[in-house]
C-alpha positions in Angstrom: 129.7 130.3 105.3 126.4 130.6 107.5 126.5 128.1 110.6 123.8 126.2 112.4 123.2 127.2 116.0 124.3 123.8 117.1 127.1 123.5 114.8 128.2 120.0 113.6 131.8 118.2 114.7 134.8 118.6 113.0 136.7 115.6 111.9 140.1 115.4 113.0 143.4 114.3 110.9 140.8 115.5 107.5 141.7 117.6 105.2 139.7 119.5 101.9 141.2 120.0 98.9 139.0 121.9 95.9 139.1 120.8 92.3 137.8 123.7 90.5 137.3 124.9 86.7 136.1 124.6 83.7 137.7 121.0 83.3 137.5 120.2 87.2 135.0 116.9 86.9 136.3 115.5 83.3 139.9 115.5 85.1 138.5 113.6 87.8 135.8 111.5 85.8 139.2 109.6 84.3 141.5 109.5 87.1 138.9 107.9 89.8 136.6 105.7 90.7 133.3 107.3 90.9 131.1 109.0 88.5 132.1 112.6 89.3 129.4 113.6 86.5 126.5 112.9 88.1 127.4 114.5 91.8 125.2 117.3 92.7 125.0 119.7 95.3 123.6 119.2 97.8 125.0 115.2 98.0 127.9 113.6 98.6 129.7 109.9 97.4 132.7 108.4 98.4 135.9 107.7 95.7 139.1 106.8 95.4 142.7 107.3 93.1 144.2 103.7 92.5 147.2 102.1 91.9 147.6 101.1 87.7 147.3 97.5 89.5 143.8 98.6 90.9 145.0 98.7 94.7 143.5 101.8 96.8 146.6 105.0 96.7 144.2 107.0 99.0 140.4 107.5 99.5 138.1 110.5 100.0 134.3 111.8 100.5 133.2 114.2 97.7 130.9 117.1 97.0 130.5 119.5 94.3 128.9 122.6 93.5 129.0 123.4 89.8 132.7 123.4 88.5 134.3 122.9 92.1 134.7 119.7 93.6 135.8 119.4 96.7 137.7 116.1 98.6 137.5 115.2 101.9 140.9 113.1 102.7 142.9 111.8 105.2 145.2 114.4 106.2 148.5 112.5 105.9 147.4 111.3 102.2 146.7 115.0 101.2 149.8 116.2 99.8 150.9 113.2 97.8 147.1 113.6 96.5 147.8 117.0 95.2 151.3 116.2 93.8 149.5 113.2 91.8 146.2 114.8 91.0 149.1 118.3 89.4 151.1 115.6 87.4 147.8 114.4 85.8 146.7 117.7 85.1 148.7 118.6 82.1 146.4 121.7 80.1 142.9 120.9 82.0 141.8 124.2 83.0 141.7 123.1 86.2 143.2 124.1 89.8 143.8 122.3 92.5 144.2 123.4 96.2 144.4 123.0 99.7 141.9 124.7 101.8 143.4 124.5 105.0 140.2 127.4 106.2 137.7 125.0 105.8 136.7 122.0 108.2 135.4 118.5 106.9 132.5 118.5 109.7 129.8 115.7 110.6 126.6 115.6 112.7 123.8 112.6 113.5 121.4 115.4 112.5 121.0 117.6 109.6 122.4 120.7 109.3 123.0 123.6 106.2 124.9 122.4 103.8 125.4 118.7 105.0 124.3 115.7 103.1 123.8 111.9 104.0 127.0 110.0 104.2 126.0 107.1 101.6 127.9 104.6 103.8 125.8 105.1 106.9 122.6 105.0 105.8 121.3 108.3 107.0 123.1 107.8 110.7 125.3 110.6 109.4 125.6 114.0 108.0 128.7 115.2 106.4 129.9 118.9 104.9 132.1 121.4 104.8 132.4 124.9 106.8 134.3 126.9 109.0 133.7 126.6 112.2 132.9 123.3 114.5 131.2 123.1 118.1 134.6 120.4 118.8 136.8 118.2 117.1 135.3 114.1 117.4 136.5 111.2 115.4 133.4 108.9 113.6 135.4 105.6 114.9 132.8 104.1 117.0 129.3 104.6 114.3 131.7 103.4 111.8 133.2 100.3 113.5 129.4 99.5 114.5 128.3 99.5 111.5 131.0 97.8 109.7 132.9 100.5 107.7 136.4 100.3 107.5 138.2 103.2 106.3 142.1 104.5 105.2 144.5 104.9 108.1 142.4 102.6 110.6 141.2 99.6 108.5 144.0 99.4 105.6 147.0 102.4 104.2 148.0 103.0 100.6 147.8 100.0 97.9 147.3 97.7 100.3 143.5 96.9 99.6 141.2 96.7 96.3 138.4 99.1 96.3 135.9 96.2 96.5 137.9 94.7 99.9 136.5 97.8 101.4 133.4 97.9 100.0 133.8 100.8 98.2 131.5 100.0 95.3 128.3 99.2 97.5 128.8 103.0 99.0 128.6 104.5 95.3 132.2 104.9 95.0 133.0 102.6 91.9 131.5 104.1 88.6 131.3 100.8 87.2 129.7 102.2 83.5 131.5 105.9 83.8 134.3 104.7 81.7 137.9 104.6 82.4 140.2 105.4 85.4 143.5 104.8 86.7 143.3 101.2 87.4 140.1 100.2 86.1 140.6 97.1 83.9 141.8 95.1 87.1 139.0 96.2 89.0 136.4 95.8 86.2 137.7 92.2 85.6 137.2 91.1 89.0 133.7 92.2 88.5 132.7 90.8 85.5 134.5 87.4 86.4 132.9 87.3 89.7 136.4 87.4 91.7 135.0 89.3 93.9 135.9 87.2 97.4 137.2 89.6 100.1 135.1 92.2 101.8 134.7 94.1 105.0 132.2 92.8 107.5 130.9 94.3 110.8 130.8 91.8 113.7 129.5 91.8 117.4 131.4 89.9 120.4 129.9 89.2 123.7 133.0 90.9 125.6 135.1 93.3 124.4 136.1 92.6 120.6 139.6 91.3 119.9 142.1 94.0 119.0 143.5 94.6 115.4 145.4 91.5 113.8 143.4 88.9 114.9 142.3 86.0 113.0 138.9 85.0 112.6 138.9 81.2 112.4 136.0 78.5 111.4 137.2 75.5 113.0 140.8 75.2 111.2 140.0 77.4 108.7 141.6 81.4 108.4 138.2 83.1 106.9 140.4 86.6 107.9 141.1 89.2 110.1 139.9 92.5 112.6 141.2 95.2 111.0 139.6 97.8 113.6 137.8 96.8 116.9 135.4 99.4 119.3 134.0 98.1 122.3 131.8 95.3 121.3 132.3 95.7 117.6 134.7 95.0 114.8 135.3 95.4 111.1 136.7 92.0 109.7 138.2 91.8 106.2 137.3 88.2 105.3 137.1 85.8 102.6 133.5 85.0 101.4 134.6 82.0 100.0 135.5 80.6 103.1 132.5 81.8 104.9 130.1 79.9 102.3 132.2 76.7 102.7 132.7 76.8 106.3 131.2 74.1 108.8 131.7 75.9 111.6 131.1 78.8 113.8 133.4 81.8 113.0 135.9 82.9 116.8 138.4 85.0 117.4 140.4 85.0 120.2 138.4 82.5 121.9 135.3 84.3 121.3 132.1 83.8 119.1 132.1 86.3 116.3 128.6 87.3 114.7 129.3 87.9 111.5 127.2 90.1 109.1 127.0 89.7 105.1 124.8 91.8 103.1 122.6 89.8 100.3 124.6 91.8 97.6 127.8 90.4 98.7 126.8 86.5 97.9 125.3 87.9 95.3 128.6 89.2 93.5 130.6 85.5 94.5 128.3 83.6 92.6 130.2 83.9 89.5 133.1 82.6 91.7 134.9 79.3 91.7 133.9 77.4 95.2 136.9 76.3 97.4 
């Protein structure tokens, strides 16, 4: 593969497995979340393999070039991906592999063969090659702007693809059809259940560490999942947050809390508490 001159970073603990063949993206298309379909080269959208009870098993970045698909995952998810993506692959003329040559790399700028990551709104670049100018982690941007993600934020079925926001990056096909635990998922949609998600915040001083509730007066609206200097991702309740009559604290501190339009937006349907 052909290399900028400033080549991109490599992100650590990452590794890409391939999906290719003739029956690469229909194997996918009903095993996870996103519309592998409509991916094209040159792009890239999150996606994830659930639990039948519609809890997160592991999640990934994705990018395809004809009949190869290749996922980005967190390197200690990897193998038990591959064993469960081989038991599912019965006679799809499909093969699955680990690529342990090629680097999941990311850069602030553009460079060949990268693509906008979908969560960070054109902050970052993401792609696949050989060769990186070092290894860096994307902690900090994604802390700052609110992103949680597998092995920091959460680990395996303990969150719903919508607790992480997966859906508002593109991750949840939500009119592809089935996959592997789509009826609980779809239900909480369509019955506006919708009420936890992740939420950047900003403290004055140093943000709490990991664990620690958020409060509103007596009221537990959640909890930091990940914290970076200022900044923290919080996995809250919007429920709480709408009926809340008081600032939202942790540790002693004033939390400022961000939530996106689209997020009151899908509790509307929702019983009030």
């Amino acid at each position: 593969m052909n290399q900028p001159a400033s080549l991109p970073f490599a992100l650590p603990d990452r590794q890409i497995m391939s999906v290719s063949g003739p029956d690469a993206r229909d194997l996918l298309q009903r095993l996870i979340t996103a519309d592998v379909q409509t991916l094209s080269a040159g792009t890239c959208r999150p996606g994830a393999l659930l639990t039948p009870q519609g809890k997160i098993l592991v999640d990934f970045m994705m990018f395809a070039d004809g009949d190869t698909v290749w996922l980005d995952v967190p390197a200690g998810a990897a193998d038990g991906l591959l064993k469960r993506l081989t038991m599912f692959k019965l006679r799809a003329r499909a093969e699955i592999v680990l690529n342990t040559n090629i680097l999941a790399l990311w850069s602030t700028t553009p460079f060949p063969g990268g693509c906008e990551d979908p969560r960070l709104g054109g902050r970052v670049h993401r792609g696949l090659g050989e060769a990186a100018s070092e290894t860096r982690t994307l902690d900090m941007i994604e802390i700052e702007a609110g992103i949680p993600a597998f092995g920091r934020d959460y680990g395996e079925a303990d969150v719903f693809p919508t607790d992480v926001n997966l859906d508002a990056f593109g991750g949840v096909g939500w009119k592809k059809g089935c996959f592997i635990g789509q009826e609980v998922v779809s239900r909480m949609k369509r019955r506006g259940t919708i009420r936890k998600r992740s939420l950047p915040a900003t403290f004055a001083a140093e943000a709490p560490p990991p664990g620690t509730a958020v409060m509103a007066g007596p009221t537990t609206v959640g909890a930091i999942s990940s914290a970076s200097g200022h900044h923290a991702v919080i996995l809250a309740r919007l429920d709480r947050l709408r009926a809340a009559e008081h600032y939202c604290e942790a540790d002693g501190q004033e939390a400022n809390i961000v939530v996106p339009d689209e997020f009151w937006a899908d509790l509307e349907a929702a019983p009030k508490v």
